[in-house]
C-alpha positions as CSV (number, residue, x, y, z in Angstrom):
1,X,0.0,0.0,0.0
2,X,1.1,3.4,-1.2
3,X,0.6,6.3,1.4
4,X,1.1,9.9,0.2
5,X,0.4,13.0,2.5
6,X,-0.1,16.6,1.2
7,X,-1.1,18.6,4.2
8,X,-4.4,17.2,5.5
9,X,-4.6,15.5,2.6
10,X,-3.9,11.8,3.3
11,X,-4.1,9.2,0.2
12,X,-3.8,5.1,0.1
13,X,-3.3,3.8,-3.0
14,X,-3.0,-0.4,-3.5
15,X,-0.5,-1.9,-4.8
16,X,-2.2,-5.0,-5.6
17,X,-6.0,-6.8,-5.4
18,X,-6.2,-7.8,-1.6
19,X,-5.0,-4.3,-0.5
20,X,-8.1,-2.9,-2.7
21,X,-10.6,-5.6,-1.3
22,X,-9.0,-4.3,2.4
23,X,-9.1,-0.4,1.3
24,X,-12.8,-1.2,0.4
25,X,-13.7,-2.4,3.6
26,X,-12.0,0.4,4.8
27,X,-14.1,2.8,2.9
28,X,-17.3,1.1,3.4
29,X,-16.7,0.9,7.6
30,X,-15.7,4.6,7.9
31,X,-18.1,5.8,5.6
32,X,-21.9,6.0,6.4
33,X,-24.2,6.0,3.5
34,X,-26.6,7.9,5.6
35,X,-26.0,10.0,8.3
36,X,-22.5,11.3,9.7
37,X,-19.1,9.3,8.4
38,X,-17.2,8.3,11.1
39,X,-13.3,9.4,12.0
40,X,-10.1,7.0,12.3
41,X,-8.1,8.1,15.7
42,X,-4.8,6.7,16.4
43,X,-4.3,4.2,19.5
44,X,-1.1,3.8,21.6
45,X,2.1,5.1,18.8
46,X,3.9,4.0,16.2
47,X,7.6,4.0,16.2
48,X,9.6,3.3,12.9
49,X,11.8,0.2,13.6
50,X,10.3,-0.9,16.3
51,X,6.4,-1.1,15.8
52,X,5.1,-3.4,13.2
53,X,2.3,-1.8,12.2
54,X,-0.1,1.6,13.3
55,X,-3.4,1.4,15.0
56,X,-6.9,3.6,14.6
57,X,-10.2,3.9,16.2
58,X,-13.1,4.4,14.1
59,X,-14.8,7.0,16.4
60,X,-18.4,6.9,16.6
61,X,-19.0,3.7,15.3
62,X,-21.5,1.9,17.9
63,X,-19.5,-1.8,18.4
64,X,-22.2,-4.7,19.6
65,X,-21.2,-6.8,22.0
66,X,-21.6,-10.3,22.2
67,X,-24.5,-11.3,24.8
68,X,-23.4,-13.5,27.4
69,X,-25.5,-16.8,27.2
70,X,-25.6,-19.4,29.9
71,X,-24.9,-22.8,28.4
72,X,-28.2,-24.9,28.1
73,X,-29.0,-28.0,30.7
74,X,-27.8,-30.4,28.3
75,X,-29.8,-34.3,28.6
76,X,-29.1,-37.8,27.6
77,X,-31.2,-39.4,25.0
78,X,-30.9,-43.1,23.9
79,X,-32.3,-44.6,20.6
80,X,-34.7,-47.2,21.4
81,X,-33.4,-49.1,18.6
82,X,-29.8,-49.1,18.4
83,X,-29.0,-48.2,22.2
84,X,-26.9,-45.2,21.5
85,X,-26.7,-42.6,23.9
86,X,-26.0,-38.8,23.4
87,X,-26.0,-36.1,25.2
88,X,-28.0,-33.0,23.8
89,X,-28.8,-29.5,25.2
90,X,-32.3,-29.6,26.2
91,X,-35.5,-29.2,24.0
92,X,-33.2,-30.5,20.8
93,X,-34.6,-34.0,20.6
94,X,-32.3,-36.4,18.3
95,X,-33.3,-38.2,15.7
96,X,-31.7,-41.9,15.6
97,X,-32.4,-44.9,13.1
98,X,-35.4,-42.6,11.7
99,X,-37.0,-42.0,15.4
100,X,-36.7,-39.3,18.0
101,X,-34.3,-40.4,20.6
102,X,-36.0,-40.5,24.2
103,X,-34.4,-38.7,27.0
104,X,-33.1,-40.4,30.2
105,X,-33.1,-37.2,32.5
C-alpha cells in the first residue's frame, strides 16, 4: 500500500487486489451511507523500527457486543433401537435410526 500525504490531505493507494478488497472495507466501515461518516483516531504510537504496524479507532461507530449466554441444561437421550446414547442441550430431541431419541433425564 502506497501512502502519500499533502497537508491534510492523506491518500492510500493499493498496490495490488487484496489491499483494494481491504481499502474497500475500509471505505465502506468509515463511511456512512446515511447519516454522519465516522473518523479514524490513532491508538497507543507507532515507532519506525520498532512497531510493526499503526493502529486507529473508528470514532463513533456503535461496536455490539456479544451477549453473554448461559450454556443450556444439556440431557441424555438413547435410541430405542440401536441403544446409543448422546448427550444433547435440552428441548433438541435427536433423531436416531429414523426416530426421535428419548431422554433419560
Amino acid at each position: 500500500m502506497k501512502i502519500e500525504i499533502d497537508k491534510q490531505i492523506v491518500k492510500f493507494t493499493p498496490e495490488n487486489e487484496k489491499e483494494v478488497q481491504e481499502l474497500n472495507k475500509l471505505w465502506q466501515y468509515v463511511v456512512a451511507c446515511e447519516g454522519e461518516s465516522f473518523k479514524l483516531v490513532p491508538i497507543g504510537m507507532f515507532v519506525p523500527g520498532t512497531s510493526k504496524e499503526a493502529m486507529f479507532q473508528t470514532e463513533g461507530l456503535k461496536v455490539e457486543t456479544a451477549q453473554v449466554t448461559t450454556p443450556k441444561k444439556k440431557i441424555r437421550y438413547v435410541c430405542m433401537e440401536c441403544n446409543r446414547m448422546e448427550e444433547f442441550p435440552e428441548g433438541e430431541a435427536p433423531v436416531c435410526c429414523g426416530q426421535p431419541m428419548h431422554p433419560m433425564d
